[in-house]
N, C-alpha and C positions, 0 to 999 in steps of 0.2 A: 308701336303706337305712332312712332315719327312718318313715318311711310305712310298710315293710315293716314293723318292728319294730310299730310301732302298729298293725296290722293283725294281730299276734300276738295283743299283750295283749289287743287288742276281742274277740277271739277266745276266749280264755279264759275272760273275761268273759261272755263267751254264751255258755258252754257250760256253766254254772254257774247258768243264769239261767233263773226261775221267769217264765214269762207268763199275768198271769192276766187271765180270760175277762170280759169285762164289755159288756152289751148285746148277746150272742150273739158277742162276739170270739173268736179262740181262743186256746186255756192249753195251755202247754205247760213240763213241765218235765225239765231235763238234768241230774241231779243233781250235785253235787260229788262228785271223786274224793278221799281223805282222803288226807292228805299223805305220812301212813305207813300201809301196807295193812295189814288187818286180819285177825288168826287165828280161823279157824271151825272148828266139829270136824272137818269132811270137811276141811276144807284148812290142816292141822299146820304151822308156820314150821318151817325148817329152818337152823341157821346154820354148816351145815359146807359141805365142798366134796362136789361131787354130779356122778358123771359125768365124769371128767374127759378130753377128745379126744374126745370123743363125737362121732357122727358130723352128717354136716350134715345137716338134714333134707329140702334139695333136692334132695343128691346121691348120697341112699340107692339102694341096688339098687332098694326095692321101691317107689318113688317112680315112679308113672305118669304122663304127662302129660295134663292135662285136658282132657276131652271137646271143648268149646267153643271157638272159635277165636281167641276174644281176653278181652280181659278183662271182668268185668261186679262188679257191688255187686248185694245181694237182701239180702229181706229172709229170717229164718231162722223165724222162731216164728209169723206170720201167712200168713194163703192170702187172697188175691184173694176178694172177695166176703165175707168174714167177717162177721159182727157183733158187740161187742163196747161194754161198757159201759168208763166214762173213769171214774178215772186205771185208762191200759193200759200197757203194757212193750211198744215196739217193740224187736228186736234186730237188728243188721247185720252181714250176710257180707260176705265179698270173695272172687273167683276169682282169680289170676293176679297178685296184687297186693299190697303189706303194708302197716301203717301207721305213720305218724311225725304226731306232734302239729305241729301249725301252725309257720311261723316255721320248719322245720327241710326239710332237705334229706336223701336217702337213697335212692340209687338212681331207682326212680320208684313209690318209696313215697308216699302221699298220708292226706289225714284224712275223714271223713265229713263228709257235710252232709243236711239231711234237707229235703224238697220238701214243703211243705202245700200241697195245691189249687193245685201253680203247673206248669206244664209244664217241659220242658229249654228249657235256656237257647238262643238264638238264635244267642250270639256267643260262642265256648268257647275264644275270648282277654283277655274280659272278667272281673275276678273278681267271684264271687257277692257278693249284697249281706247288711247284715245286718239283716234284719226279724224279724218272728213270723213268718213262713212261710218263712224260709230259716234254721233251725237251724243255727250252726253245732258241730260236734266237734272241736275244735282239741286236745283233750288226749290223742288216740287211745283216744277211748271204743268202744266197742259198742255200747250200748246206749242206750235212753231212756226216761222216763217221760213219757206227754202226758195232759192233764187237758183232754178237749176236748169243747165242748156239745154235744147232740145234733144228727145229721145226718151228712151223706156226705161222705166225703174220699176226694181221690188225694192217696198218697203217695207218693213218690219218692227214690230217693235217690245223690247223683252225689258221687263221691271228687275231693277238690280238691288243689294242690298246694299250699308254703308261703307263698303269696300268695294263697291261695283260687279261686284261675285252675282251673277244673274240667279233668279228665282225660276223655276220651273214655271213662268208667269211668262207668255209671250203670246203674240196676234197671230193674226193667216197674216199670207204674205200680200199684201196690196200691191196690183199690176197698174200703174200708171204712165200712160203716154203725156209728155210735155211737148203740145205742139209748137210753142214761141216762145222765148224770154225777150221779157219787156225791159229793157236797160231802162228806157227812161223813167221805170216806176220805183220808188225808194219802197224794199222790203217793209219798212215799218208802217205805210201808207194803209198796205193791206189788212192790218190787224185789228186798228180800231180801236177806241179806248179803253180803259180798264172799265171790266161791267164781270158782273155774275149773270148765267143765264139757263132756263131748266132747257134740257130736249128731250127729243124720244115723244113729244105729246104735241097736237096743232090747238091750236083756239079753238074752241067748239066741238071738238071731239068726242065723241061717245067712246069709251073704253070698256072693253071686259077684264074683268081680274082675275088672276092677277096678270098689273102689269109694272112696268121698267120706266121711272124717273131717271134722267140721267141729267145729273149737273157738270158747270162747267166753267171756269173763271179766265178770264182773259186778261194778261197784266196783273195777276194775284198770284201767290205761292201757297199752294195747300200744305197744310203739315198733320201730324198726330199732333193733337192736344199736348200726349204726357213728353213729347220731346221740349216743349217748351223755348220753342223759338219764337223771334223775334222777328215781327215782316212777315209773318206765315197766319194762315187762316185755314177755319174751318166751315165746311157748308153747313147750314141749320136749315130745313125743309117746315113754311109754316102752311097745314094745311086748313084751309076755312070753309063752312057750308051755312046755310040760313039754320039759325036757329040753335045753333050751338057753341060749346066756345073754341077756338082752336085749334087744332092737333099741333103740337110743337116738337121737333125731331132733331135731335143735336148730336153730325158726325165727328165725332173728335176723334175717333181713329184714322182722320184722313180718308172719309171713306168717300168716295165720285157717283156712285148710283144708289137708288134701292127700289127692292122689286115690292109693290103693295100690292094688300087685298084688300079695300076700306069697304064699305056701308056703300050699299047703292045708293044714288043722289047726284044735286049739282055742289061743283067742288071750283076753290078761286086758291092757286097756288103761288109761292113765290118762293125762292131761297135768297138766303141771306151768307155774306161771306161773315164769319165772326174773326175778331183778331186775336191769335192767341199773347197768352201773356201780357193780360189789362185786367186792373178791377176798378170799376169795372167791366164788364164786357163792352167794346167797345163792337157797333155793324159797320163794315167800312163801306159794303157794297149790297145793294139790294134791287132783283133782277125784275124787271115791271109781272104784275100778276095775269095769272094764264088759268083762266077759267076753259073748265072741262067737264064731262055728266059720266056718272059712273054705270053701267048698264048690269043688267044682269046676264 
């Protein structure tokens, strides 16, 4: 238990932590999450109660099951082959999966870990180590800022449980060229404020179902509900059309996407970050709404 426990807070620690580059080493940096989240114009606090019984959002009607056959981590904002000048913004999906910050338990929710130029692990009873090239996200982050010299990277990225012990949950490997680091740009410039945001979908788009929502919070820590942390959230998916009343979709396992199949029509979507461990629920962040037509 003491080891476990210390294997939390190191965790913390490095997921907080600025690595910087020296004699072509690499930098990498994971920003701190702020202890109280932050109100942006697109994303208005809310301190009333919101939704309430709303429904779950795994075991919505329009809740499809995912394509894939088990579970996988991806990344969401880069493609294989890219190139791309440093400090960059990697961000992290999950399929089938949800998150819980390190040191915590939740179903078979787990936390990010991100793979510099290093392959999958050999032995996936072992837990990952903590170097510059094994990132870890113990706070149930998304995202990251890396500050890295010029040159080529695989990156990778494998879901760990609350002892680091990796999940058979890992990405393809992302082939990345870094043509310039920008000294004079401060990694934390590039991230941007704390906001909630859906992707995977454009304005205006016609979609056939089913298809793949993908949320995404920036400066927020996702958790499972039942771990009951403090400073962690969970996405709620509220979906709207003329004429009826709202679909309301509440992940509290930590969950990052879901695949639908709804009623053809036009549709105005937004997620919401919820706070856990408030009554009542409090919205910390809410991502501007993203009208879409649904097609046959």
């Amino acid at each position: 238990m003491r080891m476990q426990a210390e294997a939390a807070r190191a965790c913390v620690g490095w997921a907080c932590l600025v690595l910087c580059s020296a004699g072509g080493a690499l930098a990498q940096a994971a920003e701190a999450v702020p202890a109280a989240p932050i109100a942006v114009a697109s994303a208005p606090v809310s301190s009333g109660p919101v939704a309430a019984k709303a429904d779950d959002g795994a075991a919505h009607a329009w809740v499809f099951p995912p394509p894939q056959r088990s579970p996988e981590a991806y990344f969401t904002n880069l493609a294989s082959g890219a190139s791309v000048q440093s400090p960059f913004v990697v961000r992290f999906g999950l399929s089938m999966r949800g998150l819980v910050p390190a040191g915590n338990t939740a179903g078979q929710a787990g936390h990010h870990h991100l793979l510099i130029n290093q392959p999958l692990p050999l032995d996936f009873t072992k837990a990952l180590p903590f170097t510059e090239k094994y990132i870890h996200f113990g706070k149930g982050q998304m995202e990251s800022v890396l500050n890295l010299p010029p040159g080529d990277y695989t990156l990778r990225l494998v879901l760990a449980d609350q002892g680091h012990i990796p999940f058979f949950v890992y990405s393809k490997p992302l082939l990345l060229k870094v043509t310039q680091q920008n000294k004079d740009v401060a990694p934390a410039t590039v991230q941007g404020p704390p906001r909630a945001e859906i992707m995977g979908l454009s304005a205006g788009e016609v979609v056939k179902p089913p298809f793949r929502l993908q949320f995404h919070a920036s400066g927020f820590n996702i958790a499972h509900a039942a771990a009951k942390l403090p400073d962690t959230h969970y996405f709620r998916l509220v979906l709207e059309r003329p004429g009826a009343k709202p679909e309301v979709l509440n992940f509290r396992a930590g969950q990052t996407e879901v695949w639908l199949n709804p009623p053809k029509g036009a549709y105005s979507a937004h997620v919401e970050l919820v706070r856990n461990v408030t009554t009542p629920e409090v919205v910390a962040a809410r991502s501007p709404a993203l009208a879409f037509e649904v097609g046959s």
